[in-house]
N, C-alpha and C positions, 0 to 999 in steps of 0.2 A: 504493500500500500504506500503510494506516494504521499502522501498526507497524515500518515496515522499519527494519529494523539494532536496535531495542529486545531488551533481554534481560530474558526474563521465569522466574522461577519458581514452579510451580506444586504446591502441596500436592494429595495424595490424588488423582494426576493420572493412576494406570494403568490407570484403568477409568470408566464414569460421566462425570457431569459434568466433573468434570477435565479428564480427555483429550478433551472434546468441544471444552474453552476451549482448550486445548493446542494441536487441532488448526487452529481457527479461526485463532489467533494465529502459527502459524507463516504461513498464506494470505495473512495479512496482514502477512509479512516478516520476524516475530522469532523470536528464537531461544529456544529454551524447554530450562526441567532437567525434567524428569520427574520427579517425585518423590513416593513411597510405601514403604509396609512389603515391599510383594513385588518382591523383585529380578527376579524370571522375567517379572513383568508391566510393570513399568517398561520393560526391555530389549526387550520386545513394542512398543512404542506407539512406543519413540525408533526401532527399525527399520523399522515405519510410517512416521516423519517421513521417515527419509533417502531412502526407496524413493522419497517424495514431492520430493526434492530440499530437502528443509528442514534447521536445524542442529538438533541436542538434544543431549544426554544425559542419564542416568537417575544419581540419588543415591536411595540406598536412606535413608530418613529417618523413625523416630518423633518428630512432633514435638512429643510430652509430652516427650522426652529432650532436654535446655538442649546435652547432646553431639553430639547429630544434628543438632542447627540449627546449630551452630556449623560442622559439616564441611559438611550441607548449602549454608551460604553460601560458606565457602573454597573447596569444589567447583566452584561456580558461577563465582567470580570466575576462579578458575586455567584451568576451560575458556572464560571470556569477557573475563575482563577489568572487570566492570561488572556492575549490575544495574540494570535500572529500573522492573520489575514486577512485584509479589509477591500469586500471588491464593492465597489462606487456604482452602481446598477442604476441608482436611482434616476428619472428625469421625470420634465412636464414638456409634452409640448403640443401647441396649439396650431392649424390649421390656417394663415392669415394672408391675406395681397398687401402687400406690401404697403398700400394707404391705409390698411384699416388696422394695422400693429397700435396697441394700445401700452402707454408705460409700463402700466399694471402687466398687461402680456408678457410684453419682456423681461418687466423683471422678475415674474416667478419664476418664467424660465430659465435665467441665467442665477436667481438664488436658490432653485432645486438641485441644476445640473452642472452647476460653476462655483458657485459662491459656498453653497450648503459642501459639493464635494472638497472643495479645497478645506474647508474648517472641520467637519469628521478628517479629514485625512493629518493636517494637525496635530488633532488631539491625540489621534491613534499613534503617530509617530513620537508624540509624547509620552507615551506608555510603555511603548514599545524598547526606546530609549531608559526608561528607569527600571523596566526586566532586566535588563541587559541580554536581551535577545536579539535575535534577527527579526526581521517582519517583508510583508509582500501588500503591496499595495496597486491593485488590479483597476484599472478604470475602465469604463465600460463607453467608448467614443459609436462613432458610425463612419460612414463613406459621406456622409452630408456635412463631415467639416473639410471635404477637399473636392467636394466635386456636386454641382445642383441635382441633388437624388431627390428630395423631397418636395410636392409642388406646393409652393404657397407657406412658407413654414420659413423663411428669410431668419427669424431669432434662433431658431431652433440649430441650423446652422451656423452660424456666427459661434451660439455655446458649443457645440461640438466640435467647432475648429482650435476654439481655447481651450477642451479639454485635452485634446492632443498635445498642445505646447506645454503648455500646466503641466503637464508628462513628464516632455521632457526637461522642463524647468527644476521640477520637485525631485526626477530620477538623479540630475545630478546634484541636488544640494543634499538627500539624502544620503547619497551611499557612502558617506563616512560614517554613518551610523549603522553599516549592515541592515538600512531599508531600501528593495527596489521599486519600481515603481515604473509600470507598462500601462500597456491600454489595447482594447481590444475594438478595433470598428465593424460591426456586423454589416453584411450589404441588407437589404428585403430580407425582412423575416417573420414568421408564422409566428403572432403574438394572439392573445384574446383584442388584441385593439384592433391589428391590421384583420382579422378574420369577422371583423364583425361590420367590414367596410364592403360595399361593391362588388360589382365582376369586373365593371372598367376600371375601380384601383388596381385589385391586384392584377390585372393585365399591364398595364401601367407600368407596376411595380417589379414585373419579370421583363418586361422589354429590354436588350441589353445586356441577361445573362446570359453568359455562354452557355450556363446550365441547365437555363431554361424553366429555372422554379425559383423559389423564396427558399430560402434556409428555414431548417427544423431548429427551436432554441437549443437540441440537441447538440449540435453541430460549431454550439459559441464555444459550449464547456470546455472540448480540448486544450485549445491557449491555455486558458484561466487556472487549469490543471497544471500548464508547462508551468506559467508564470507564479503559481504557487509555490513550486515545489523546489528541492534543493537544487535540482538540476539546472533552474534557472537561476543561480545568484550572482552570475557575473554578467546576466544580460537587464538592463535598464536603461529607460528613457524613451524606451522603445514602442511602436503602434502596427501591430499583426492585422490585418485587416481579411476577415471572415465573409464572400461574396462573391463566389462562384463563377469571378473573371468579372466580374463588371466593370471593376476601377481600372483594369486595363481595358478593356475595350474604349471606353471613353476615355482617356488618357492619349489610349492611339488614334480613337477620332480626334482628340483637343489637337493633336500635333500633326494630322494631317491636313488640317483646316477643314474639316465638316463642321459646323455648326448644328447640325439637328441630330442630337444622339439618340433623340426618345423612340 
């Protein structure tokens, strides 16, 4: 087991990709908090784990709230004792044309997925530091902070593009403390959000894979796995990007001068 005895926790982890890393990570030994805004579903996925003979529990946590990360982490530590894996899952994002982006829009999204990550991360590298342990710190980016994947969603973007830098900003100021710090970009993928959209989204949303489908949240876990695990401690700053050739395809239309990738 690549992970046994690690305690990990997981942002936006009751559904989706989350719990897909959630669950990967308990098979591979460690014990994980469940954590999200729905208590009913948090407590759904940690009864999943036990069924499965795995440890968890569920912290109910917004974390744009500096007070929920804070109980989030005392939680964690009082049912474990330790941390050593913090993957950043969490985000908000809204739907908008670019005229109709509202302050409030933007800034939840960028204090869910920017602001809220950078300060859980923080804290957890403050703890992580007074163990005297290692730690692994996993962000959870897309292919919409380097390339127009999403329509209509211009903030949503912008944070995703600074979660990647953030990356590699924090991978290097940490790793004097034996903390790394990656990030993982999903391309299109099979969430309860995008499944509960259209036939013309998701057509939309496969155009330009070579693959020719949306990713299974199945399919994030592996990185999140590297990146946890010892095998990874000398790679940080780094962004794996999960998306079935998309980012190349468009990368090879941007530089041959096609303009219409969709």
């Amino acid at each position: 087991m690549r992970l046994k005895d690690k305690v990990a926790i997981i942002t936006g982890s009751s559904s989706g990709i989350g719990r897909a890393i959630a669950l990967a990570y308990v098979r591979e030994g460690a014990k994980v908090v469940i954590s999200a805004t729905h208590e009913d579903r948090c407590e759904k996925v940690v009864d999943e784990i036990k069924e499965a003979g795995g440890q968890a529990i569920s912290v109910v946590c917004d974390v744009s709230n500096l007070d929920d990360q804070k109980n989030l982490l005392k939680e964690s530590l009082d049912a474990f004792g330790k941390m050593d894996i913090l993957v950043n899952n969490a985000a908000y994002s809204a739907r908008e044309d670019i005229f109709e982006v509202t302050p409030e829009s933007w800034d939840k999204q960028f204090s869910v997925g920017l602001r809220g990550l950078f300060f859980l991360s923080q804290s957890f590298a403050k703890q992580v530091i007074a163990q005297g342990t290692s730690g692994r710190i996993i962000n959870i980016g897309s292919v919409a902070g380097v390339m127009d994947f999403h329509p209509l969603s211009i903030a949503y973007h912008a944070m995703k593009a600074g979660v990647m830098h953030l990356t590699r900003v924090m991978g290097a100021d940490l790793a004097q403390h034996k903390i790394t710090v990656n990030c993982i970009g999903p391309g299109s993928t099979i969430t309860p959000k995008s499944s509960s959209k259209d036939g013309d989204y998701r057509d939309y949303m496969t155009k330009g894979i070579p693959e020719g489908r949306m990713a299974r949240p199945e399919e994030i876990a592996p990185p999140a796995i590297m990146f946890a695990s010892d095998e990874a401690e000398y790679i940080t700053g780094q962004t794996i990007f999960v998306e079935g050739g998309a980012l190349a395809v468009y990368l090879g239309r941007a530089h041959s001068g096609e303009q219409d990738h969709k």
